[in-house]
C-alpha positions as CSV (number, residue, x, y, z in Angstrom):
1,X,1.5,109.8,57.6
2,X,2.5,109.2,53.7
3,X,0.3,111.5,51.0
4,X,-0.2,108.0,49.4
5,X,1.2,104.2,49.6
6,X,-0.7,101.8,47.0
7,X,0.9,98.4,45.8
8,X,0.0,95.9,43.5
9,X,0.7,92.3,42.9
10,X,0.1,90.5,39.3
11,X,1.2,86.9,38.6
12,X,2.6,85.4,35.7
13,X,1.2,81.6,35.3
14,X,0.8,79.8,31.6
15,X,-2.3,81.6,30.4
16,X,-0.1,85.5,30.8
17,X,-0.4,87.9,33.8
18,X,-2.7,87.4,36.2
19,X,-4.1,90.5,38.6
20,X,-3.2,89.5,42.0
21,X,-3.9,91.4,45.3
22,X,-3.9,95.3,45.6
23,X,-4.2,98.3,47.7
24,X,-5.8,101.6,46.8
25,X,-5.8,105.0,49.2
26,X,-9.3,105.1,48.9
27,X,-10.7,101.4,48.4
28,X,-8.9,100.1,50.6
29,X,-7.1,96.4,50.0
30,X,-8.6,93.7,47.6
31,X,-7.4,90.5,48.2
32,X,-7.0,87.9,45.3
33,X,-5.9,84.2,45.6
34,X,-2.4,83.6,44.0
35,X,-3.7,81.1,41.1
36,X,-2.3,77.7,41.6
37,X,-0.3,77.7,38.4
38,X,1.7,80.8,39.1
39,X,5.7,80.9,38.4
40,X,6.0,84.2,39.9
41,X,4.7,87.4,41.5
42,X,5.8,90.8,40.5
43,X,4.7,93.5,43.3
44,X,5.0,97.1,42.4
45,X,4.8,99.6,45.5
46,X,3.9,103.4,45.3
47,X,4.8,105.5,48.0
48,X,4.2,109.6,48.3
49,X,5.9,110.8,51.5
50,X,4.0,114.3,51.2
51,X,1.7,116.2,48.7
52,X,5.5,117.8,47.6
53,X,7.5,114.7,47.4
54,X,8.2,113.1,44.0
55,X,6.6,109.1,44.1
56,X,9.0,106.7,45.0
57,X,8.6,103.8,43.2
58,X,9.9,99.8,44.0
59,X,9.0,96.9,42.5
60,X,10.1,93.0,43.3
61,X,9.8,89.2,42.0
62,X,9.3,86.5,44.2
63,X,9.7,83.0,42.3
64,X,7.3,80.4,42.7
65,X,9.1,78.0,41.2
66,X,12.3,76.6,40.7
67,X,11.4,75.9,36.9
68,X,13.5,79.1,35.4
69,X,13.4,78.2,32.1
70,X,9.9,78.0,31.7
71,X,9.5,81.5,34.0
72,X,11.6,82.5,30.9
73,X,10.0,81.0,28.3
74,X,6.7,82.5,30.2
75,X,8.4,86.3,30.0
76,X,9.7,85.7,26.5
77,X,5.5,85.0,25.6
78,X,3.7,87.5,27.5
79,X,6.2,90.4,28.2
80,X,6.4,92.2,31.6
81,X,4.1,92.5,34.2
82,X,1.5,95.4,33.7
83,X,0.7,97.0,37.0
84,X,-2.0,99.6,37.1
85,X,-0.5,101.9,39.8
């Protein structure tokens, strides 16, 4: 059993980053819809093998549309995702 394993999705649509779903040790998951207008998900994972391991750390992109110019022009606005874990 891990010390700790949290992850995090936020969404970048036209209107900036969007909090999508997430997972917390202690509260458990909280599941968000993906907003219609998304362009892509960012999902950052946490993982702590043992109260002396050093975090491990991973994060991905999933594209949600084939549009990469404006998932570009979308970046080039509002930056890169902020994830709170």
């Amino acid at each position: 059993m891990s010390a700790s394993n949290e992850w995090e999705d936020v969404h970048l649509t036209p209107a900036g980053w969007v909090d999508g779903s997430i997972k917390r040790d202690f509260a458990g998951v909280t599941k968000r819809p993906v907003p219609a207008d998304a362009v892509l998900t960012a999902h950052r994972r946490v993982h702590v093998a043992s109260a002396f391991s050093s975090p491990d750390i991973s994060e991905s992109e999933t594209r949600l549309t084939d549009d990469v110019a404006l998932i570009e022009e979308l970046r080039q606005k509002y930056g890169k995702p902020v994830f709170g874990v």
